[in-house]
N, C-alpha and C positions, 0 to 999 in steps of 0.2 A: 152910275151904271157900273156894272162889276167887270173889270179886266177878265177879257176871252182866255181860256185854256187852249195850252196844246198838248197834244200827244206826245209822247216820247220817240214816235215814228214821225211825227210833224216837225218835232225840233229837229228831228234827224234829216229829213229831206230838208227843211228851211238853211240849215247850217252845209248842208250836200256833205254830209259824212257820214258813216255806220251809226245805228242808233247805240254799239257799245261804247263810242268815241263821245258819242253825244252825252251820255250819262256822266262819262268822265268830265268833261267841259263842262255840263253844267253843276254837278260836285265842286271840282276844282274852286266856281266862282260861286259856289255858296248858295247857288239857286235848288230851294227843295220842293218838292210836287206835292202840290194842295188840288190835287183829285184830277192834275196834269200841271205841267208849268207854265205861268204866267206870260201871257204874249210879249208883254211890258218888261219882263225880265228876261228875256230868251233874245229880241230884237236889240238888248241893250247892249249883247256880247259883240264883242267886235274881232274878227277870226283876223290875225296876223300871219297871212300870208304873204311867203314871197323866197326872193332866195335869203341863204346864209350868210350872213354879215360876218360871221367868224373865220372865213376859212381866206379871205381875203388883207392882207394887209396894206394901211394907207400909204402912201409914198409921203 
């Protein structure tokens, strides 16, 4: 069976970011749209969120 498509508006609400953000993220990881993107490759991204580790120093 052939892996579901999404939208560009579906990875956008799946990921809860702008779909401009989205295109970027999925560029970024290499993901290119074959008549939408790949469910299987959209579900694989994993959104790191959280605070900044940088602005922190360890004792």
């Amino acid at each position: 069976m052939a892996d579901p498509v999404m939208s560009l508006a579906e990875v956008a609400e799946f990921l809860g970011i702008k779909p401009e953000s989205a295109s970027r993220l999925l560029r970024r990881h290499g993901i290119k749209p074959r008549r939408g993107y790949l469910r299987s490759e959209v579900k694989s991204l994993e959104r790191q969120q959280g605070r900044r580790t940088d602005l922190h120093k360890e004792d």
